[in-house]
Biopython code that builds the backbone (N, CA, C, O; Angstrom):
import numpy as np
from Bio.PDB.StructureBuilder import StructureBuilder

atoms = [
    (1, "UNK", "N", (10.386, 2.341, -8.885)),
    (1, "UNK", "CA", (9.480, 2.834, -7.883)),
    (1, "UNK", "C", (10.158, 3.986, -7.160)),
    (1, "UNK", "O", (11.354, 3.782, -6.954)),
    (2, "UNK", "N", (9.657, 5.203, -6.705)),
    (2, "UNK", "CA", (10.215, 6.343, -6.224)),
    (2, "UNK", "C", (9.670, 5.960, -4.893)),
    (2, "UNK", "O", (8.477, 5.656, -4.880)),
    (3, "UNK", "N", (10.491, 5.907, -3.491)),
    (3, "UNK", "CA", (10.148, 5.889, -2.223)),
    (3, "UNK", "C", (11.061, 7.143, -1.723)),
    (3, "UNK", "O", (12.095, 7.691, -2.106)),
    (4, "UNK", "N", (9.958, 7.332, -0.473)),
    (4, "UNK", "CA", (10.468, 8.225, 0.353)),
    (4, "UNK", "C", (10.477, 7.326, 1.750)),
    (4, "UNK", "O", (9.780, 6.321, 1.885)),
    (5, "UNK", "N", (11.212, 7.748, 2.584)),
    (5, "UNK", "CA", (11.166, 6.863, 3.717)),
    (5, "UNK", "C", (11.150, 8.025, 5.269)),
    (5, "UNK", "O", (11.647, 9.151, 5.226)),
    (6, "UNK", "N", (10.611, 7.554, 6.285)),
    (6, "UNK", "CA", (10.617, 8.363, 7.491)),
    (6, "UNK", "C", (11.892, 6.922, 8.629)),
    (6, "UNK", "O", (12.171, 5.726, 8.546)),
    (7, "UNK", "N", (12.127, 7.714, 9.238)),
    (7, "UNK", "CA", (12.298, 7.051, 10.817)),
    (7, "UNK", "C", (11.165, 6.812, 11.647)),
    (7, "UNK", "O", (9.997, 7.192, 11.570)),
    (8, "UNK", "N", (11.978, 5.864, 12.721)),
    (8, "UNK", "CA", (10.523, 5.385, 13.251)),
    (8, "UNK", "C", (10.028, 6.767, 14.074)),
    (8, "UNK", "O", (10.724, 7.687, 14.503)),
    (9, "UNK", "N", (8.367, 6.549, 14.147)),
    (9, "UNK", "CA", (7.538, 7.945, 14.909)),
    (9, "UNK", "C", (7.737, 7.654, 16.080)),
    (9, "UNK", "O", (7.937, 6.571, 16.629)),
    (10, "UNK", "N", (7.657, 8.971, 16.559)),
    (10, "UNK", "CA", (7.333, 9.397, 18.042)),
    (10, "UNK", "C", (5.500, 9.568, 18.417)),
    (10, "UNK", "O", (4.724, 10.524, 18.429)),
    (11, "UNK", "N", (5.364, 7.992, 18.709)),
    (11, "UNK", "CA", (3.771, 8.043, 18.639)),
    (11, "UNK", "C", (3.396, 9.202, 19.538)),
    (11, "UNK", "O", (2.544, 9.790, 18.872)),
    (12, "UNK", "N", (3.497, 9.636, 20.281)),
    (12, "UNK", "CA", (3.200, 11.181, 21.489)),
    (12, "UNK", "C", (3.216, 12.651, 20.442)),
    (12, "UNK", "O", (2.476, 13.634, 20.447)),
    (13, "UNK", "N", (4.157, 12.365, 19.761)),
    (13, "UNK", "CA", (4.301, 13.939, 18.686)),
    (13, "UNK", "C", (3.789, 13.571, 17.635)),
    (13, "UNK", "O", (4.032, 14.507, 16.872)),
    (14, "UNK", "N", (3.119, 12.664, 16.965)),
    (14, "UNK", "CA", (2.945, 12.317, 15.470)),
    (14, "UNK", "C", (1.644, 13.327, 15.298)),
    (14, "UNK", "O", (0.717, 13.444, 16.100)),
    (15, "UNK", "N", (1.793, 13.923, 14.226)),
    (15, "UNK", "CA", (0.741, 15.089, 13.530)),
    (15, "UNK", "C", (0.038, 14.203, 12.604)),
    (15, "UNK", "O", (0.622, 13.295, 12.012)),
    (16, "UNK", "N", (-1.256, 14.461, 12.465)),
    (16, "UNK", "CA", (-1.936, 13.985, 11.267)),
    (16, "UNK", "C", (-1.946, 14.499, 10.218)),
    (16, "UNK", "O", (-2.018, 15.728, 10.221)),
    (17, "UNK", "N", (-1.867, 13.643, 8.642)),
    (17, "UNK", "CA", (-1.248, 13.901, 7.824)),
    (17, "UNK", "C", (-2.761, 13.661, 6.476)),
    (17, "UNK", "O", (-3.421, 12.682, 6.128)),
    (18, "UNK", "N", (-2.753, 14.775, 6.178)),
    (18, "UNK", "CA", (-3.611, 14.721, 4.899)),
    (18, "UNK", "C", (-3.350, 13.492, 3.846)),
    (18, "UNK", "O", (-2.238, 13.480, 3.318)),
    (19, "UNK", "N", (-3.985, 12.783, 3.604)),
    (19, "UNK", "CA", (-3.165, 11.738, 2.438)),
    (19, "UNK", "C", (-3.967, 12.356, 1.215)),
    (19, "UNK", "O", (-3.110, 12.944, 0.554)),
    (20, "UNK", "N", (-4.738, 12.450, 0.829)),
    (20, "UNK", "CA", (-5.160, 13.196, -0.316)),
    (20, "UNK", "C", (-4.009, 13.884, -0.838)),
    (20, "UNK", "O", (-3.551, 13.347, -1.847)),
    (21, "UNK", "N", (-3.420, 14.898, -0.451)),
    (21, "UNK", "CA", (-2.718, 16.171, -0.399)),
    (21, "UNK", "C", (-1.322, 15.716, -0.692)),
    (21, "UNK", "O", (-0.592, 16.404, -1.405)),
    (22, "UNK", "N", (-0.850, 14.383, -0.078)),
    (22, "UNK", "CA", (0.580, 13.134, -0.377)),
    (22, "UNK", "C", (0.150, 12.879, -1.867)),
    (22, "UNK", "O", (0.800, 13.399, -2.773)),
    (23, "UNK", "N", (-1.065, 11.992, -2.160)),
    (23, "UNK", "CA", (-0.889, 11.299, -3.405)),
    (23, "UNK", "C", (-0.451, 12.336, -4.264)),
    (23, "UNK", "O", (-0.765, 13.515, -4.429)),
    (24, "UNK", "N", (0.766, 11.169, -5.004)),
    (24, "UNK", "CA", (1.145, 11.515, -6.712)),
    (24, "UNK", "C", (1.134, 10.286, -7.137)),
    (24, "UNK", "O", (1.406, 9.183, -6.663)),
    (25, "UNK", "N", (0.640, 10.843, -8.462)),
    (25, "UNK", "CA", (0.593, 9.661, -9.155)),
    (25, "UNK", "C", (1.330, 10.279, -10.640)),
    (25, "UNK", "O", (1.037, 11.174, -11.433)),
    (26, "UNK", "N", (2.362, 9.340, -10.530)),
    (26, "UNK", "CA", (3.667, 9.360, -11.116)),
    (26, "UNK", "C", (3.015, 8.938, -13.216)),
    (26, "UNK", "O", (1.998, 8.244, -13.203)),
    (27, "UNK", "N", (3.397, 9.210, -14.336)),
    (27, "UNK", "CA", (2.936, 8.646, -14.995)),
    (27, "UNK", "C", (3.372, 7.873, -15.886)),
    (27, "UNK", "O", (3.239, 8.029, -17.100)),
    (28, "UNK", "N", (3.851, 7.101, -15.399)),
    (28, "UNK", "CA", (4.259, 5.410, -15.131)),
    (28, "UNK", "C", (4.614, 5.234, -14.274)),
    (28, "UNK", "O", (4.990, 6.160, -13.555)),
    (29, "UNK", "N", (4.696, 3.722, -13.828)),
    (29, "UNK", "CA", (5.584, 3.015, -12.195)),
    (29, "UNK", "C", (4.268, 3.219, -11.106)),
    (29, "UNK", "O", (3.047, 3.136, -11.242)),
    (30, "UNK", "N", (5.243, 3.553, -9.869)),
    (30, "UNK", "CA", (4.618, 3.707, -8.748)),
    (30, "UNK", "C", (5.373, 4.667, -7.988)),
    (30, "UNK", "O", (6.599, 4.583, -8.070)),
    (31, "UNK", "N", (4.967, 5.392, -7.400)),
    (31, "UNK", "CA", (5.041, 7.034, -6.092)),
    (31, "UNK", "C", (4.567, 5.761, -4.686)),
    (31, "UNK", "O", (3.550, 5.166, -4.328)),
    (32, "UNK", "N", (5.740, 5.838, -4.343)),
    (32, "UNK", "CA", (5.797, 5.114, -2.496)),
    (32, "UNK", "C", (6.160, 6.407, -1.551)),
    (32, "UNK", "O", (7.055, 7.233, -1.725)),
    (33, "UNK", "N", (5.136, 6.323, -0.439)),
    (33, "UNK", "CA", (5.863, 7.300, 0.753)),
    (33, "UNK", "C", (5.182, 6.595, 2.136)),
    (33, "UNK", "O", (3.994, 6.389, 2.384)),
    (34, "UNK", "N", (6.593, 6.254, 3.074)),
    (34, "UNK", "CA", (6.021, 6.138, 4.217)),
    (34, "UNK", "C", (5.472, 6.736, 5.023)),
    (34, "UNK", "O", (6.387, 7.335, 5.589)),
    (35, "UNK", "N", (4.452, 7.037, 5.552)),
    (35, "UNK", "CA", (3.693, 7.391, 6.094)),
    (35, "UNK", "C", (3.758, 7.619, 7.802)),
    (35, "UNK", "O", (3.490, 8.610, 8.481)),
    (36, "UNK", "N", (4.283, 6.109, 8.218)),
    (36, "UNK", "CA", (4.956, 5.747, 9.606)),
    (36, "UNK", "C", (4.739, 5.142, 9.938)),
    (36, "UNK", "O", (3.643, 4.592, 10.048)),
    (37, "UNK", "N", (6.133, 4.831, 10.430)),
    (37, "UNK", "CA", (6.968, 3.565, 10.988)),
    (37, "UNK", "C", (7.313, 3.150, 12.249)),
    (37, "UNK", "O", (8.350, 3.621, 12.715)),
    (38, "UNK", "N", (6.503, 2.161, 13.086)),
    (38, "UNK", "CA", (7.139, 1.583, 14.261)),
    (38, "UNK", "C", (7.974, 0.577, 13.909)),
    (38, "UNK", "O", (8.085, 0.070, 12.793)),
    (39, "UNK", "N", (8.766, 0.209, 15.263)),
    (39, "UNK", "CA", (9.233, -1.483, 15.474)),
    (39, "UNK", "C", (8.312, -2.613, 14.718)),
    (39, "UNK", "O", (8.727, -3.497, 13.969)),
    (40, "UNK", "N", (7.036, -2.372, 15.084)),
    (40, "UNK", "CA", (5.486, -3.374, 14.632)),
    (40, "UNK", "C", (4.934, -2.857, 13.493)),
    (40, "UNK", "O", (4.134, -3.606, 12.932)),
    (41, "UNK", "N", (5.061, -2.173, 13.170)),
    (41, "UNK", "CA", (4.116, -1.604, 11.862)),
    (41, "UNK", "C", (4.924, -0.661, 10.998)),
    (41, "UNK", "O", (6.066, -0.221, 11.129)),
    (42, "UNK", "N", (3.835, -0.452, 9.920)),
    (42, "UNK", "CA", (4.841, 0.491, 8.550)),
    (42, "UNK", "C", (3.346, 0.974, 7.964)),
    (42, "UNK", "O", (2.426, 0.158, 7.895)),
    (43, "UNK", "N", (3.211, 2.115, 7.625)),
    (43, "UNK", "CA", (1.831, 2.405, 6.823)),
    (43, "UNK", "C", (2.806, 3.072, 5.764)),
    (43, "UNK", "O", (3.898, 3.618, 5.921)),
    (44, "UNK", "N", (2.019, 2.834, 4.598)),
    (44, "UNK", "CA", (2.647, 3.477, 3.405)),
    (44, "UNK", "C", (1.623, 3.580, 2.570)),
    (44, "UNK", "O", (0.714, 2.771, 2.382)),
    (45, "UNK", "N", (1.859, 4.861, 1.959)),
    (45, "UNK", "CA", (0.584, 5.260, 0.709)),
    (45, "UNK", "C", (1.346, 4.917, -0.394)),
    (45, "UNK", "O", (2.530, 5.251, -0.335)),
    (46, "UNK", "N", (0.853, 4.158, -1.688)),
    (46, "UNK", "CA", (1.277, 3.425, -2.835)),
    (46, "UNK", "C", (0.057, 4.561, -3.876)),
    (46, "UNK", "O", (-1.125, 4.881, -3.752)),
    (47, "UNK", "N", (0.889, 4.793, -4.627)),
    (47, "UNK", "CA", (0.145, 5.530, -6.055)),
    (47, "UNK", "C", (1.070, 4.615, -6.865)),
    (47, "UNK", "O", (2.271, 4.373, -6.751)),
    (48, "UNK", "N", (0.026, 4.133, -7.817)),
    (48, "UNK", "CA", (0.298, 3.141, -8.887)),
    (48, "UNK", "C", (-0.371, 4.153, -10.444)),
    (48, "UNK", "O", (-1.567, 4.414, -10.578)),
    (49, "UNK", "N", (0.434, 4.465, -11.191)),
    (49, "UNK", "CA", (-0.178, 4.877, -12.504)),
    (49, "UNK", "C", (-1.138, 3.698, -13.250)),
    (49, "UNK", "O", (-1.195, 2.469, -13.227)),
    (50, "UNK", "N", (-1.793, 4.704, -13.868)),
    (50, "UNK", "CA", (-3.268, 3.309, -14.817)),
    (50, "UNK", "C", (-2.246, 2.870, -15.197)),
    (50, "UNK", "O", (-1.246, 3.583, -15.113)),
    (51, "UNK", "N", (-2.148, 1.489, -15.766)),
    (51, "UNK", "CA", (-1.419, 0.308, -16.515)),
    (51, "UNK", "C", (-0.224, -0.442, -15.666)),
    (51, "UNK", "O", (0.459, -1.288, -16.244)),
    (52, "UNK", "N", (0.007, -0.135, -14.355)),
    (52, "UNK", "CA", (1.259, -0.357, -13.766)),
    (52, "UNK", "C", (1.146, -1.169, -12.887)),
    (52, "UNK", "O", (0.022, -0.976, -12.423)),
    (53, "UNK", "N", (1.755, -2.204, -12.207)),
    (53, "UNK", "CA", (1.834, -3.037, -10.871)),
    (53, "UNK", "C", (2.503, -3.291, -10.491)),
    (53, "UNK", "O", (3.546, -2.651, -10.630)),
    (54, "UNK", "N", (2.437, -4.781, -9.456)),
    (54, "UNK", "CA", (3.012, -5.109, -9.088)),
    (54, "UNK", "C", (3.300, -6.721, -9.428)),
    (54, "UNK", "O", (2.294, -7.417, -9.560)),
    (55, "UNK", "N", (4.360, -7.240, -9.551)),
    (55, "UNK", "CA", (3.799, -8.978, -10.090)),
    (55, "UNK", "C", (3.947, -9.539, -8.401)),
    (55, "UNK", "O", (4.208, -8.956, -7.349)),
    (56, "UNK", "N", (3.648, -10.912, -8.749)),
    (56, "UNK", "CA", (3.506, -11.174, -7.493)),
    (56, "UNK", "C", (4.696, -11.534, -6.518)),
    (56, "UNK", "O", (5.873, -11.532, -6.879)),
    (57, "UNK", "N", (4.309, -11.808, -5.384)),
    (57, "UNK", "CA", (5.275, -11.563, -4.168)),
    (57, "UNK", "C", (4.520, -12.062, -2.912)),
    (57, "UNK", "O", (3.297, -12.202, -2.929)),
    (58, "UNK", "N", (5.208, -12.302, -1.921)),
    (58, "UNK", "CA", (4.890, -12.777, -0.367)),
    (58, "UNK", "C", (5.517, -11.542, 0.631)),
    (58, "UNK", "O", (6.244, -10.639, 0.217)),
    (59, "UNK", "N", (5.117, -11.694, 1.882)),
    (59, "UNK", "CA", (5.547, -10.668, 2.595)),
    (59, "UNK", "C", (5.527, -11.534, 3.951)),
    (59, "UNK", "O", (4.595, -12.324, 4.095)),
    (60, "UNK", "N", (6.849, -11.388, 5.298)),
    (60, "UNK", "CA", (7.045, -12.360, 6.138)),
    (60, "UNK", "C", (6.248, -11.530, 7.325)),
    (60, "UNK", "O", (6.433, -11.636, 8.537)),
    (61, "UNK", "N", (5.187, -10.564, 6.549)),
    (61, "UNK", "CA", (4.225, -9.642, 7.983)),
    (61, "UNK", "C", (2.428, -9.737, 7.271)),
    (61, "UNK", "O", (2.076, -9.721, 6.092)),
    (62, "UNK", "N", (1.716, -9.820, 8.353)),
    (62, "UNK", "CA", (0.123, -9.744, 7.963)),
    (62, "UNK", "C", (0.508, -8.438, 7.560)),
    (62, "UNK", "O", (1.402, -7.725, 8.015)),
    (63, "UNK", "N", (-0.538, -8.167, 6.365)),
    (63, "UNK", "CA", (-1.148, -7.105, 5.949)),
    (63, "UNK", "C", (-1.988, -6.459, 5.486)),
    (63, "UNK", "O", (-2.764, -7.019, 4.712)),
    (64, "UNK", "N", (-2.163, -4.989, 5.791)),
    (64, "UNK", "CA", (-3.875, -4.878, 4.939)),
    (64, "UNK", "C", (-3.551, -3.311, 3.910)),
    (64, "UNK", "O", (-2.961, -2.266, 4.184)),
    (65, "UNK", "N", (-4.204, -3.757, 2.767)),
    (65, "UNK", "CA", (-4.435, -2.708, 1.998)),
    (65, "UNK", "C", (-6.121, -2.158, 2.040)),
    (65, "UNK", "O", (-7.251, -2.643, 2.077)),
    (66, "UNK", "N", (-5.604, -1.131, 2.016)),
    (66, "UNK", "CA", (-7.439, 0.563, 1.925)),
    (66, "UNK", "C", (-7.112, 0.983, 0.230)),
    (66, "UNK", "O", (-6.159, 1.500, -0.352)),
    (67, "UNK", "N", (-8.454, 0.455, -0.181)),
    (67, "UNK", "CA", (-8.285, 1.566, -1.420)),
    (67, "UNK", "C", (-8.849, 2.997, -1.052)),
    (67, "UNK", "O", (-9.810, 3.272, -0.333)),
    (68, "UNK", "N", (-8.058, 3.766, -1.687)),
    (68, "UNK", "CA", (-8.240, 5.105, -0.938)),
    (68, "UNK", "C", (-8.312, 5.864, -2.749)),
    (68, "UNK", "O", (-8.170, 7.065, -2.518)),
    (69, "UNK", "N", (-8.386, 5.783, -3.542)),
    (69, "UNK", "CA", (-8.967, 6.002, -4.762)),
    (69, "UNK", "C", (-8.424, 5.239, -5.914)),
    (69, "UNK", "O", (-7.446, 4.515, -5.728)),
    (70, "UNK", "N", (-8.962, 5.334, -7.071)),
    (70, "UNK", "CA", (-9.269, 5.005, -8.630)),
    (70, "UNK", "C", (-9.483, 3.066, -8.285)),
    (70, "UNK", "O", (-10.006, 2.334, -7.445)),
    (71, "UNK", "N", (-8.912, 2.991, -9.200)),
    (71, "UNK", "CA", (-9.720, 1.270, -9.613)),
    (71, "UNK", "C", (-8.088, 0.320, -10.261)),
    (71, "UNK", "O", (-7.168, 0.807, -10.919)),
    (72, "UNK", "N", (-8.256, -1.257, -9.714)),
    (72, "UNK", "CA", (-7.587, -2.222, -10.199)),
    (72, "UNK", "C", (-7.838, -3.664, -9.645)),
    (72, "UNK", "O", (-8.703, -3.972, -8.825)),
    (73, "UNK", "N", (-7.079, -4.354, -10.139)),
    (73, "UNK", "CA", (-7.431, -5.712, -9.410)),
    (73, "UNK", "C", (-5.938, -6.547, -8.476)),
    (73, "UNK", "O", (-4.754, -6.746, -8.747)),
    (74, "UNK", "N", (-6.728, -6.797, -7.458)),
    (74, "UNK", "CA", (-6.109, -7.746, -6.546)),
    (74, "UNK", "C", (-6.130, -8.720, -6.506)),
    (74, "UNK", "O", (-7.219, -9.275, -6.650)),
    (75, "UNK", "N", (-5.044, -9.434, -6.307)),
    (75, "UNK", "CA", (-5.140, -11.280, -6.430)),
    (75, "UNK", "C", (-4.655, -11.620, -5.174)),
    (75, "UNK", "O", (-3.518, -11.257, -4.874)),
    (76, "UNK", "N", (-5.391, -12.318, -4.314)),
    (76, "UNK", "CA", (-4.809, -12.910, -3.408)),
    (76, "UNK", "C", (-4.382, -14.227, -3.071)),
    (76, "UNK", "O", (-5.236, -14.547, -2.245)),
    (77, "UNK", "N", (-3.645, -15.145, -3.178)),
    (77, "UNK", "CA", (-3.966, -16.489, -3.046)),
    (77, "UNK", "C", (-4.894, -17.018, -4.068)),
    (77, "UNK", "O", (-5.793, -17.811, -3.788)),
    (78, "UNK", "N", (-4.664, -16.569, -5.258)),
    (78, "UNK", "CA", (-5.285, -16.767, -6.497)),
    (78, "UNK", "C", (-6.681, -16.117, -7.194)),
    (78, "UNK", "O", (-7.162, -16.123, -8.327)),
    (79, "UNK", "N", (-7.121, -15.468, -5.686)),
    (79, "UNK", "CA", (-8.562, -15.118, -6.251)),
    (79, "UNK", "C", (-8.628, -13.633, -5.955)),
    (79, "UNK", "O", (-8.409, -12.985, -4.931)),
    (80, "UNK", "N", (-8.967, -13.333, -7.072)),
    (80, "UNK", "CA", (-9.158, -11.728, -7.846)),
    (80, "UNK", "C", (-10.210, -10.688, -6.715)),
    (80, "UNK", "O", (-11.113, -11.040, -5.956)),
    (81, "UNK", "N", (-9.809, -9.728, -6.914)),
    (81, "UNK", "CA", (-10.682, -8.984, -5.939)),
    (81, "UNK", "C", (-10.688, -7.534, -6.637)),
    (81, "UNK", "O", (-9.644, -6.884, -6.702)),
    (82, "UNK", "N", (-11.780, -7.100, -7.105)),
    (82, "UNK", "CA", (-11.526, -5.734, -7.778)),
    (82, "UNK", "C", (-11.589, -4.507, -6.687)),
    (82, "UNK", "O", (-12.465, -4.223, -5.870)),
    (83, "UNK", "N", (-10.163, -3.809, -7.023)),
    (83, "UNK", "CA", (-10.149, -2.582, -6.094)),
    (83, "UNK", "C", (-10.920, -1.467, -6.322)),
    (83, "UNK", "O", (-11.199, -1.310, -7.511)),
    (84, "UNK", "N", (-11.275, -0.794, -5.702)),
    (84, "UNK", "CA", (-12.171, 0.704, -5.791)),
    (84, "UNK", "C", (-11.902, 1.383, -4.374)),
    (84, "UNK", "O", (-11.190, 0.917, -3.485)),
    (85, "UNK", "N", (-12.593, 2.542, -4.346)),
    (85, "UNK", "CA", (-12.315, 3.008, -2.746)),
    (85, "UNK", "C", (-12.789, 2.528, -1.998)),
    (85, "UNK", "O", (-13.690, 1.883, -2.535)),
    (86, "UNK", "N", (-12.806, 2.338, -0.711)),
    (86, "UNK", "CA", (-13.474, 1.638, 0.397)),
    (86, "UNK", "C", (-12.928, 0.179, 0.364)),
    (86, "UNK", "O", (-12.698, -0.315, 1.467)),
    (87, "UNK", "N", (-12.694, -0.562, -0.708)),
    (87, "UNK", "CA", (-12.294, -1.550, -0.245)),
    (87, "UNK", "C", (-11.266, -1.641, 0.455)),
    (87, "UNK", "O", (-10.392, -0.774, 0.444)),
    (88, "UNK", "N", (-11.207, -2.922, 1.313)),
    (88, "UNK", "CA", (-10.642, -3.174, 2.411)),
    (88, "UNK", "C", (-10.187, -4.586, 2.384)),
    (88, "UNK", "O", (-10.949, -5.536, 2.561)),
    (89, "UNK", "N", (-8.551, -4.716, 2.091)),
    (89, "UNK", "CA", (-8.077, -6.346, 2.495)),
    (89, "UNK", "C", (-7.210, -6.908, 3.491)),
    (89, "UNK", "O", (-6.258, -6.218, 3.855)),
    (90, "UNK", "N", (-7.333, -7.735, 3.857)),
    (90, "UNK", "CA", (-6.252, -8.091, 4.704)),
    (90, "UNK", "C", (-5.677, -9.482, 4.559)),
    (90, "UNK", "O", (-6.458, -10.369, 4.216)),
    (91, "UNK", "N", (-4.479, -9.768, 4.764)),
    (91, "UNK", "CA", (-3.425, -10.649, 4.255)),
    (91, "UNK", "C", (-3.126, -11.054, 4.923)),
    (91, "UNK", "O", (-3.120, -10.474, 6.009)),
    (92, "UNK", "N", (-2.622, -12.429, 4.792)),
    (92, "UNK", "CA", (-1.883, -13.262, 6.032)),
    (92, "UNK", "C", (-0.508, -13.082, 5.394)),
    (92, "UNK", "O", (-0.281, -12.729, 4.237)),
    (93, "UNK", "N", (0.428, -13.408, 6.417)),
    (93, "UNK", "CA", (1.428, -13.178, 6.246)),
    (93, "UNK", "C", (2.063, -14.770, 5.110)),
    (93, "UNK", "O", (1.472, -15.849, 5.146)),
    (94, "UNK", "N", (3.141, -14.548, 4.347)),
    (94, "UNK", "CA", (3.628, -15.553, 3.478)),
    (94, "UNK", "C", (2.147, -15.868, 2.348)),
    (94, "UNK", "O", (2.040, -16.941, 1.755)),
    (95, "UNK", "N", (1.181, -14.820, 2.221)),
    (95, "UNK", "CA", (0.158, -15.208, 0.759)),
    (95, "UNK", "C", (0.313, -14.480, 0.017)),
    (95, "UNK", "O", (0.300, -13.249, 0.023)),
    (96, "UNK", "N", (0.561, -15.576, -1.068)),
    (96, "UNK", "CA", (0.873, -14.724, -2.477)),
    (96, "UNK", "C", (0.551, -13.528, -3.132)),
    (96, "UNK", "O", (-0.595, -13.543, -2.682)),
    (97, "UNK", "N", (0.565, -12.727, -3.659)),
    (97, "UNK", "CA", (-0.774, -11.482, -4.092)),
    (97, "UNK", "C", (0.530, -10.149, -4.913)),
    (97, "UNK", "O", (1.696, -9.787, -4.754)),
    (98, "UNK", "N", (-0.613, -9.860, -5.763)),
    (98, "UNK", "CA", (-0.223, -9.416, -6.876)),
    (98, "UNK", "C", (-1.139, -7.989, -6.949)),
    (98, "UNK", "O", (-1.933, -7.838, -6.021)),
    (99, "UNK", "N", (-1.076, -6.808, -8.111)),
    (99, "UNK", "CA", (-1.865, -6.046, -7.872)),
    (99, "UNK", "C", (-1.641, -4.955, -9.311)),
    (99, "UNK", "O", (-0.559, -4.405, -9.518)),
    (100, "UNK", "N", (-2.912, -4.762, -10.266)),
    (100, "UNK", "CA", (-2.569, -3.997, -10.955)),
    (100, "UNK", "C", (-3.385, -2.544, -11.223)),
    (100, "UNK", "O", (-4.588, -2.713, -11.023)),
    (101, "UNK", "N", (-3.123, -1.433, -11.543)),
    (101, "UNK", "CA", (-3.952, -0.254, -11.651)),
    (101, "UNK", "C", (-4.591, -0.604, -12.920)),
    (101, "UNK", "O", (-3.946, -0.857, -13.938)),
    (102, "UNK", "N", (-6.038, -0.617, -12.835)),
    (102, "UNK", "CA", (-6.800, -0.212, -14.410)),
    (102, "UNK", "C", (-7.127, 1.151, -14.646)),
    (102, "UNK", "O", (-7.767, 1.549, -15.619)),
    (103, "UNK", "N", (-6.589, 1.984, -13.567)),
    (103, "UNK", "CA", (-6.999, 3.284, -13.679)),
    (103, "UNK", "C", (-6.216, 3.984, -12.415)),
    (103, "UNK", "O", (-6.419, 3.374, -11.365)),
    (104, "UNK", "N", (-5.265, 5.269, -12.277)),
    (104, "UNK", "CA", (-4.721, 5.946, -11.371)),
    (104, "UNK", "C", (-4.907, 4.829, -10.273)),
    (104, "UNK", "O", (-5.761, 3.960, -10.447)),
    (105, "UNK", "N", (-4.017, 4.846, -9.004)),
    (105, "UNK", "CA", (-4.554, 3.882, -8.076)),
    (105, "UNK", "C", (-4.172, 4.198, -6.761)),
    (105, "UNK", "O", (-2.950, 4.348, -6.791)),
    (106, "UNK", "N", (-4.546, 4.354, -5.759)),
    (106, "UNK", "CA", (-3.812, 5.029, -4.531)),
    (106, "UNK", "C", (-4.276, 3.557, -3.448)),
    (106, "UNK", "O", (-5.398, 3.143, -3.156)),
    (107, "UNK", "N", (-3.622, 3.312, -3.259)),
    (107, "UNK", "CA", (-3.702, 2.530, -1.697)),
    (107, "UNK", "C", (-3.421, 3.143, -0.142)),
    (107, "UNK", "O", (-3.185, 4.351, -0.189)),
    (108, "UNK", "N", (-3.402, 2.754, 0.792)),
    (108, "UNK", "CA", (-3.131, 2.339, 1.913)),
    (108, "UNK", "C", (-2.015, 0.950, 2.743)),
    (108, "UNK", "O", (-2.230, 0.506, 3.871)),
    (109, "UNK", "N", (-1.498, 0.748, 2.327)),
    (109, "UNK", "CA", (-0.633, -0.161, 3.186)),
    (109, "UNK", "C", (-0.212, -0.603, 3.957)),
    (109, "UNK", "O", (0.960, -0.365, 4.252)),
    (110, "UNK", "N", (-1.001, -1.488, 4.670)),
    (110, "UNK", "CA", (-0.374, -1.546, 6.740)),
    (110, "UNK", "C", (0.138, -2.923, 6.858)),
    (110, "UNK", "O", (-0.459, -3.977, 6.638)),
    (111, "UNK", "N", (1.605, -2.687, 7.327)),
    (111, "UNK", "CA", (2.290, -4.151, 7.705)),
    (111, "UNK", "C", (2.250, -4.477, 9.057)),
    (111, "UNK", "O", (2.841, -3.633, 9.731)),
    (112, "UNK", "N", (1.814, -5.308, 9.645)),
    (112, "UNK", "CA", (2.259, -5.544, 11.201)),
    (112, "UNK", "C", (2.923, -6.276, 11.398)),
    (112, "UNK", "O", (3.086, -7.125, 10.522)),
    (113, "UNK", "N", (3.743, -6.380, 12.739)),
    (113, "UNK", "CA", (4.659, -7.399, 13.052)),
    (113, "UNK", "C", (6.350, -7.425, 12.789)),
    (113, "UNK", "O", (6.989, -7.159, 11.771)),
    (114, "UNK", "N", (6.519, -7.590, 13.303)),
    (114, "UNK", "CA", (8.296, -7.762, 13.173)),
    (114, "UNK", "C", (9.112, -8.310, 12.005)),
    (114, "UNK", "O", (9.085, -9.517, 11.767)),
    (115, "UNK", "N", (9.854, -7.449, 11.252)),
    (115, "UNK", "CA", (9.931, -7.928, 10.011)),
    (115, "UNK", "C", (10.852, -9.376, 9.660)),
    (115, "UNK", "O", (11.923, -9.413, 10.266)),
    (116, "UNK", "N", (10.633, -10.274, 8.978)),
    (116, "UNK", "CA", (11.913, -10.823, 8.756)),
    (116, "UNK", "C", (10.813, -12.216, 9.442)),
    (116, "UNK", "O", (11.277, -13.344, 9.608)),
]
sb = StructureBuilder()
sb.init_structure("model")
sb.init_model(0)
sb.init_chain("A")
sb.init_seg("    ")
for serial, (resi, resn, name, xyz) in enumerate(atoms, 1):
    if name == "N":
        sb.init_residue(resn, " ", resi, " ")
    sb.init_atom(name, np.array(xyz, "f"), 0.0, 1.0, " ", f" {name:<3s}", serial, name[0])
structure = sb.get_structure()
């Protein structure tokens, strides 16, 4: 996975940031870039190439993923959820979930809460 990472923002100076204009989509793997980072939160845009994922995993923060373009499927706590744009999920913190591109895949990523 290729990440880029920021320090935490200066919510008073933070500029708005085209995400269109961020996505790459790498061709294979996944293109990670944080987006920004408090103490409480982390947004990160995820480009997943068609055929690529993630297997599954837990996370010790609620979270929500935005599909923000192409198509794949989400598993949450066992049950499948097909991604497209507009969809919208949100996660409890410690549930299982998994995620694969059937086609280019760009997310949204928002963690809240204090990590750990």
């Amino acid at each position: 996975m290729v990440e880029s990472s920021c320090n935490f923002i200066d919510m008073v100076n933070f500029e708005a940031k085209d995400i269109e204009k961020l996505m790459e989509f790498p061709k294979e793997g996944i293109f990670s870039k944080v987006l920004a980072k408090t103490e409480v939160s982390n947004y990160t845009l995820m480009c997943l190439a068609e055929g690529s994922g993630i297997s599954e995993h837990t996370s010790t923060r609620e979270a929500a993923v935005t599909v923000l373009k192409g198509e794949g499927i989400f598993v949450l706590s066992g049950k499948k959820i097909k991604m497209k744009p507009g969809v919208f999920i949100l996660m409890p913190k410690n549930a299982p979930h998994s995620l694969s591109a059937t086609k280019n895949l760009a997310i949204l990523l928002s963690l809240f809460g204090k990590e750990g």
